[in-house]
N, CA, C and O atoms as a GROMACS GRO file, in nm:
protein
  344
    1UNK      N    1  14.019   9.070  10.709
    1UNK     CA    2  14.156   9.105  10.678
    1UNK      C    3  14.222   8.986  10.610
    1UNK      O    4  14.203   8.869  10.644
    2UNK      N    5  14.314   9.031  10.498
    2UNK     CA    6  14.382   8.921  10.436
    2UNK      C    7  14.505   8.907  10.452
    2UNK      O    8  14.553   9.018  10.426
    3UNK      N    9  14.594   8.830  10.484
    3UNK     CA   10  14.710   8.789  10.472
    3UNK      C   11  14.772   8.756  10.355
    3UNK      O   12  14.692   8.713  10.271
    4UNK      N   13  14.906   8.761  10.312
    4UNK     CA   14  14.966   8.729  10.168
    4UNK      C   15  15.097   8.670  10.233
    4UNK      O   16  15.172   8.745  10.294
    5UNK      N   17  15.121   8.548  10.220
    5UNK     CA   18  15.261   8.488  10.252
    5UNK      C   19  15.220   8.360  10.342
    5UNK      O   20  15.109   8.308  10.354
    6UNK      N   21  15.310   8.333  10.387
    6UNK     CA   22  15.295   8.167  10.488
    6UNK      C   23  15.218   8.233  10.621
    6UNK      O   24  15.228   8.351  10.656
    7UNK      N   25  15.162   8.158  10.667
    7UNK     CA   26  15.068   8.181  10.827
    7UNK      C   27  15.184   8.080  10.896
    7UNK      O   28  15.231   7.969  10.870
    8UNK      N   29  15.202   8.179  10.995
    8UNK     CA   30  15.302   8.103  11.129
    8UNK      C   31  15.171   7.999  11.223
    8UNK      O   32  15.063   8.009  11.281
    9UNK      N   33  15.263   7.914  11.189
    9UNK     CA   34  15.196   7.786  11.280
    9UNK      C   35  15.143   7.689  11.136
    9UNK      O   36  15.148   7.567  11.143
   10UNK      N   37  15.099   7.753  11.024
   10UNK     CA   38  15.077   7.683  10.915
   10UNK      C   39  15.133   7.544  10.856
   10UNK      O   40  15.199   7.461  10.919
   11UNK      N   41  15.106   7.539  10.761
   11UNK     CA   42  15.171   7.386  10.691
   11UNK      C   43  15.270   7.446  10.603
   11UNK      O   44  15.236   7.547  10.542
   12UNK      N   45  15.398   7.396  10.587
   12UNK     CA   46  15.501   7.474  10.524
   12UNK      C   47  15.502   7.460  10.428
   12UNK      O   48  15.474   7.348  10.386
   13UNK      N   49  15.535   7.569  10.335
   13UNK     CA   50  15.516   7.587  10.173
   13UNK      C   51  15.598   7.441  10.117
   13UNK      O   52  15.690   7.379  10.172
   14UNK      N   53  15.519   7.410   9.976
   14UNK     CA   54  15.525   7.304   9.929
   14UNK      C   55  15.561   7.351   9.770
   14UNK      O   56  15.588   7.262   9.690
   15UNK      N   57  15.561   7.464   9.734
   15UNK     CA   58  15.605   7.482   9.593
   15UNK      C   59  15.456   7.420   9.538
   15UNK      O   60  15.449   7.387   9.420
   16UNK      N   61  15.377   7.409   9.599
   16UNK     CA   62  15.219   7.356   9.528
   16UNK      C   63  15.221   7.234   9.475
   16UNK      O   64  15.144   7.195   9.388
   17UNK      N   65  15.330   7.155   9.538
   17UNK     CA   66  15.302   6.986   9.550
   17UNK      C   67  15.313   6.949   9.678
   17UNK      O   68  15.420   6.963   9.738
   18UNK      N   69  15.218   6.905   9.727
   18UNK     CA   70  15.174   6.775   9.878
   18UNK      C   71  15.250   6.677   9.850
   18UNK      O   72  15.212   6.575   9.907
   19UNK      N   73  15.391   6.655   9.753
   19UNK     CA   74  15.464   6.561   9.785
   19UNK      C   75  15.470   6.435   9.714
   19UNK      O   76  15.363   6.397   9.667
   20UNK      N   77  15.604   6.342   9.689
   20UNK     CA   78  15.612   6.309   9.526
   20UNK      C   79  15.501   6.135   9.641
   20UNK      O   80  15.536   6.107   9.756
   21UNK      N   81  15.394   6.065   9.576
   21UNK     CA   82  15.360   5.943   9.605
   21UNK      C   83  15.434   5.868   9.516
   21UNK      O   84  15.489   5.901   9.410
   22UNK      N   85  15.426   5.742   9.587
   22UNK     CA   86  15.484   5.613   9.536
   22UNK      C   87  15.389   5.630   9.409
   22UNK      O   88  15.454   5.655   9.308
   23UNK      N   89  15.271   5.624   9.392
   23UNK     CA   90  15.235   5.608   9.306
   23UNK      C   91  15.225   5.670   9.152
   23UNK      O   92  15.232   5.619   9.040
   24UNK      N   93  15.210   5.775   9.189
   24UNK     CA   94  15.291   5.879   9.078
   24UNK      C   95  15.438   5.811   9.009
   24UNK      O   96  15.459   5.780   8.892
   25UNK      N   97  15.539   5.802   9.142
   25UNK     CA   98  15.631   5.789   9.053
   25UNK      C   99  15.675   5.632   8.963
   25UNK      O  100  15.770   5.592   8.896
   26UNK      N  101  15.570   5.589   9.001
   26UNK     CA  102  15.536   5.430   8.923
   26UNK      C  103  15.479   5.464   8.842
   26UNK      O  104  15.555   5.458   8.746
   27UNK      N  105  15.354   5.512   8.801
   27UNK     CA  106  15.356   5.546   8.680
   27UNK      C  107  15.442   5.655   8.570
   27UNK      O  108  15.441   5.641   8.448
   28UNK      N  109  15.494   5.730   8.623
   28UNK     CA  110  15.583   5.772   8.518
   28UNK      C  111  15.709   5.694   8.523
   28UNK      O  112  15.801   5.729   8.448
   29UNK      N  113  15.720   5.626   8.575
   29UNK     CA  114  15.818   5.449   8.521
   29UNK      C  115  15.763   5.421   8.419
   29UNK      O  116  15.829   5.426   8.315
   30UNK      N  117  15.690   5.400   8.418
   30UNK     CA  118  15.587   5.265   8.336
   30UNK      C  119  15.560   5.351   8.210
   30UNK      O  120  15.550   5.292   8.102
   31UNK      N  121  15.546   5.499   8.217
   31UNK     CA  122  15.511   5.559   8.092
   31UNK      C  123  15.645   5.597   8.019
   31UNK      O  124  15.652   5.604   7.896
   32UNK      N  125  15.754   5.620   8.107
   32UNK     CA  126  15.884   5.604   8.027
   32UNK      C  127  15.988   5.495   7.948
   32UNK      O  128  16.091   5.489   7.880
   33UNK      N  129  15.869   5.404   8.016
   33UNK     CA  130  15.936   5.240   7.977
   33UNK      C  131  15.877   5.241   7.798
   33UNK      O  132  15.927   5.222   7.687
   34UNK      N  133  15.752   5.273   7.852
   34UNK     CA  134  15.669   5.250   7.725
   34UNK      C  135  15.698   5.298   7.633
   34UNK      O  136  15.734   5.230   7.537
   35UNK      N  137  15.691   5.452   7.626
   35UNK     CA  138  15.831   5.543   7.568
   35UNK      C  139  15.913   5.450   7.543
   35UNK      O  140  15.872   5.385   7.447
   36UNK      N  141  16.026   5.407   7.590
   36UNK     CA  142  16.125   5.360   7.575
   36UNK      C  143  16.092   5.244   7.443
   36UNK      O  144  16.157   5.225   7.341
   37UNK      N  145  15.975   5.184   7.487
   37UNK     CA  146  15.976   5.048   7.423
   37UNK      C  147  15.954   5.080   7.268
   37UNK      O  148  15.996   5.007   7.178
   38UNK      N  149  15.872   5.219   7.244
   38UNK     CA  150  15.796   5.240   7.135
   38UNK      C  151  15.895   5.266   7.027
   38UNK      O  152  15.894   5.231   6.909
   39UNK      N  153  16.020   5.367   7.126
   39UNK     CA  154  16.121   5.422   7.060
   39UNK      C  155  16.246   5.292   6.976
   39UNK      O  156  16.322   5.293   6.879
   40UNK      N  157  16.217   5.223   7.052
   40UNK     CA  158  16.343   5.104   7.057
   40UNK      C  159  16.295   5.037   6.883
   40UNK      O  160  16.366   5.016   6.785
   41UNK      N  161  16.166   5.020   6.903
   41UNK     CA  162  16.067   4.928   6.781
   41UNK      C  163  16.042   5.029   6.653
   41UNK      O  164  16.027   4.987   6.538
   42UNK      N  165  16.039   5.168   6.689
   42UNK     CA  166  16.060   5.258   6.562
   42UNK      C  167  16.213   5.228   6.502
   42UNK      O  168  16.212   5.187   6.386
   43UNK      N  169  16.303   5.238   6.544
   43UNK     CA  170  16.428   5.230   6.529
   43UNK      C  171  16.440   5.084   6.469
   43UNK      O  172  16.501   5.070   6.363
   44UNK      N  173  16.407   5.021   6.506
   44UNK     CA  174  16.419   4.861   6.474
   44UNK      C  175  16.318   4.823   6.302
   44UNK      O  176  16.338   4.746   6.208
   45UNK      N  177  16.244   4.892   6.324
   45UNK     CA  178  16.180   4.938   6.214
   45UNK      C  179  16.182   4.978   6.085
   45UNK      O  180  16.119   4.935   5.988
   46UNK      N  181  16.307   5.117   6.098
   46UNK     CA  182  16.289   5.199   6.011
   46UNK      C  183  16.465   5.222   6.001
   46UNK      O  184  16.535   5.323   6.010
   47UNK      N  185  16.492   5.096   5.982
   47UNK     CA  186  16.659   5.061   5.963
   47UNK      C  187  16.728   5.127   5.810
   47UNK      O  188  16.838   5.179   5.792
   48UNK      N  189  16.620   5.102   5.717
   48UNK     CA  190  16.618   5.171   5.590
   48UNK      C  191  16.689   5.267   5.533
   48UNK      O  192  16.659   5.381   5.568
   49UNK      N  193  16.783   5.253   5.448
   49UNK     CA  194  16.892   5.369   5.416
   49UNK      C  195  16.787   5.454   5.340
   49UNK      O  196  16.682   5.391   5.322
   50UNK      N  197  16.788   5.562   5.296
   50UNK     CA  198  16.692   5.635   5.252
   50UNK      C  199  16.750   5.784   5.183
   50UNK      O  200  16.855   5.803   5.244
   51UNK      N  201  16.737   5.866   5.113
   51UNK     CA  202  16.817   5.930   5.038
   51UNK      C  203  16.763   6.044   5.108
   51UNK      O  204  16.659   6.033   5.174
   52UNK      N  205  16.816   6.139   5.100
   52UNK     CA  206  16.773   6.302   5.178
   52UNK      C  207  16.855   6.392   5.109
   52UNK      O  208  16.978   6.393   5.109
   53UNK      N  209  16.780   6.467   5.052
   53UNK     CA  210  16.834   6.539   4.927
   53UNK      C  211  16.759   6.732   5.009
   53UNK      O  212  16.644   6.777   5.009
   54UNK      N  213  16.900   6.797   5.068
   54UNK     CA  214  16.850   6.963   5.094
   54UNK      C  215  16.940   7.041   4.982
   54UNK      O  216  17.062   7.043   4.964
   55UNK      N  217  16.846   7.096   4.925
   55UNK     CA  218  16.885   7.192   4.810
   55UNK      C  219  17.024   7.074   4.687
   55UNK      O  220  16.983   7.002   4.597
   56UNK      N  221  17.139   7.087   4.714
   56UNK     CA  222  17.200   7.060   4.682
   56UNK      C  223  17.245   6.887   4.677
   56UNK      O  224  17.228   6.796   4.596
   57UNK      N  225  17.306   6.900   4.802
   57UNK     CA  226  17.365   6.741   4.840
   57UNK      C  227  17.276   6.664   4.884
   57UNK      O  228  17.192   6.684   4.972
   58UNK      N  229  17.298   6.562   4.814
   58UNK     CA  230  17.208   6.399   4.882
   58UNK      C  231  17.301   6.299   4.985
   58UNK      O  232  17.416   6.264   4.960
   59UNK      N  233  17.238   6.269   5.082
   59UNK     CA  234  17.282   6.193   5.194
   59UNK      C  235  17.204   6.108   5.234
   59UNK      O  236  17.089   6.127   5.272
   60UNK      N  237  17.268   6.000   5.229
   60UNK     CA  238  17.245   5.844   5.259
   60UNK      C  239  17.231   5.848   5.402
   60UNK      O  240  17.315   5.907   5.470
   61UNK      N  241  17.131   5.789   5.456
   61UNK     CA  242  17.140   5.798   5.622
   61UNK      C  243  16.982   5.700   5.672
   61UNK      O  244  16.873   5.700   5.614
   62UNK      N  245  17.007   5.653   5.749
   62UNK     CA  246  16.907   5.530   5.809
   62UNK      C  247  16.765   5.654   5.831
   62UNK      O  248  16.772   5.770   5.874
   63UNK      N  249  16.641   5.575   5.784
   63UNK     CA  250  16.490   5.708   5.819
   63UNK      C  251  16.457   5.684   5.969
   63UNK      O  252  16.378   5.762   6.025
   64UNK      N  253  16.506   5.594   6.028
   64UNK     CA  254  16.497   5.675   6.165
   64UNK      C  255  16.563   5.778   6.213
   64UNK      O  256  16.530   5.817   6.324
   65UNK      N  257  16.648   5.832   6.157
   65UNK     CA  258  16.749   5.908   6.195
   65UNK      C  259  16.706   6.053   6.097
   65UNK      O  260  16.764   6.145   6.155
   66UNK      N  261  16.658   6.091   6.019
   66UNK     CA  262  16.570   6.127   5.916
   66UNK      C  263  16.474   6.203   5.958
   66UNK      O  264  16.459   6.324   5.939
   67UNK      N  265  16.366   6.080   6.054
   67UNK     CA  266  16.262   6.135   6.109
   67UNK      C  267  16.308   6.214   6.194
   67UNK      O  268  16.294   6.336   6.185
   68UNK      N  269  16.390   6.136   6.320
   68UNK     CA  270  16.449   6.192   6.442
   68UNK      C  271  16.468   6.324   6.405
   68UNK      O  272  16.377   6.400   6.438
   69UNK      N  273  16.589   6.388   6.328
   69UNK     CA  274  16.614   6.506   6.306
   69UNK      C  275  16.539   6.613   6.253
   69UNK      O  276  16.566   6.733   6.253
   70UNK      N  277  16.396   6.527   6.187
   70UNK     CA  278  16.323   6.648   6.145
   70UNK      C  279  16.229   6.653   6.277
   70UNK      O  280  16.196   6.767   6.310
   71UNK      N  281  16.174   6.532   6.369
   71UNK     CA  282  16.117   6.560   6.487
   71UNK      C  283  16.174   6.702   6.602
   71UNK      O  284  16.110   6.788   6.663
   72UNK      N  285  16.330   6.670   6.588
   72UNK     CA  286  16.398   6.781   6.701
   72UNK      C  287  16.376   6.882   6.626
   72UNK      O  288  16.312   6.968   6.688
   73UNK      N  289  16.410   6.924   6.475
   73UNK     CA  290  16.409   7.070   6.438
   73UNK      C  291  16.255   7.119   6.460
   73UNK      O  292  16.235   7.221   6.526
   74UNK      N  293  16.130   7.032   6.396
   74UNK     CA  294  16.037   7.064   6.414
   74UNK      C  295  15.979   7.127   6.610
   74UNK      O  296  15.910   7.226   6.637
   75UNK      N  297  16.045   7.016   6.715
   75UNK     CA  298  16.047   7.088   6.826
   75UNK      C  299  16.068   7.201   6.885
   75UNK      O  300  15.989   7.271   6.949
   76UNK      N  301  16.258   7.230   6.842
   76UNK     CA  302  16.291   7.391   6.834
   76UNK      C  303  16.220   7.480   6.769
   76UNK      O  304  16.205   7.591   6.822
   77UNK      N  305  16.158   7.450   6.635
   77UNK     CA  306  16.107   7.585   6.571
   77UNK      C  307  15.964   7.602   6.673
   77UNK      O  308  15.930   7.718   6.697
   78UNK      N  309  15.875   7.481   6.738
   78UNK     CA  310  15.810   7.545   6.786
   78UNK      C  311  15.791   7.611   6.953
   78UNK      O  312  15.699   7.666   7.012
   79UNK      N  313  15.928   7.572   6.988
   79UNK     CA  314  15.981   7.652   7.159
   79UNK      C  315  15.994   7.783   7.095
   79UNK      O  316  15.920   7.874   7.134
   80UNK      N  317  16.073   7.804   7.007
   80UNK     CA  318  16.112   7.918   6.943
   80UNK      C  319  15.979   8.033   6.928
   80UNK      O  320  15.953   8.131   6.998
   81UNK      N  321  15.918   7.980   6.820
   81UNK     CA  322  15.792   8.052   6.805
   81UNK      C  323  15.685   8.049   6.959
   81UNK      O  324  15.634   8.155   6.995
   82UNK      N  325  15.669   7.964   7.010
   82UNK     CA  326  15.625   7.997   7.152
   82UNK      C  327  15.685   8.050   7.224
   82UNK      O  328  15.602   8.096   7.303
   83UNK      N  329  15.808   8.087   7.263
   83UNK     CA  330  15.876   8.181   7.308
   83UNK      C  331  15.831   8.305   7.309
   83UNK      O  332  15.807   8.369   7.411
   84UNK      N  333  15.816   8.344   7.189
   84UNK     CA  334  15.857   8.480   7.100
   84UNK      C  335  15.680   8.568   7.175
   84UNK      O  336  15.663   8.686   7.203
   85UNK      N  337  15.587   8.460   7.184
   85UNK     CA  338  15.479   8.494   7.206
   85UNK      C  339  15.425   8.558   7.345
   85UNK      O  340  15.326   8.623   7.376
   86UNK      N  341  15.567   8.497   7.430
   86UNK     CA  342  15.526   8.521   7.608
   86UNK      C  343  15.606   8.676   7.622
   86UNK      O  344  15.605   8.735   7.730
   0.00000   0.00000   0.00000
């Protein structure tokens, strides 16, 4: 016979994590730092005024900022299209 749900006397539901370790959350420190650091040195980088010309108007604007905005649109279009799929 099978049961479906928590067993009384059991170990209490966990949402299917055993619970955050120290160690886990040290490394995603350390990987957000890094992040952080990579982001800081692109920027520092790519200070560069740079021309951006859509259809019509051209706009002067630093290529980190360039990239950045084509990184986020490129993100949305693909939540969007993965969306559409579920």
């Amino acid at each position: 016979m099978t049961t479906h749900g928590p067993v009384a006397g059991g170990p209490p539901a966990t949402g299917g994590r055993s619970g955050t370790s120290k160690k886990g959350a040290t490394s995603r420190r350390v990987v957000a730092l890094v992040l952080l650091a990579v982001a800081v040195v692109f920027v520092l980088e790519n200070r560069d005024l740079t021309e951006i010309r859509l259809l019509i108007p051209v706009v002067l604007m630093p290529l980190w900022a360039a990239l950045t905005i084509t990184l986020v649109l490129g993100l949305v279009a693909g939540w969007l299209v993965g969306r559409r799929r579920h």
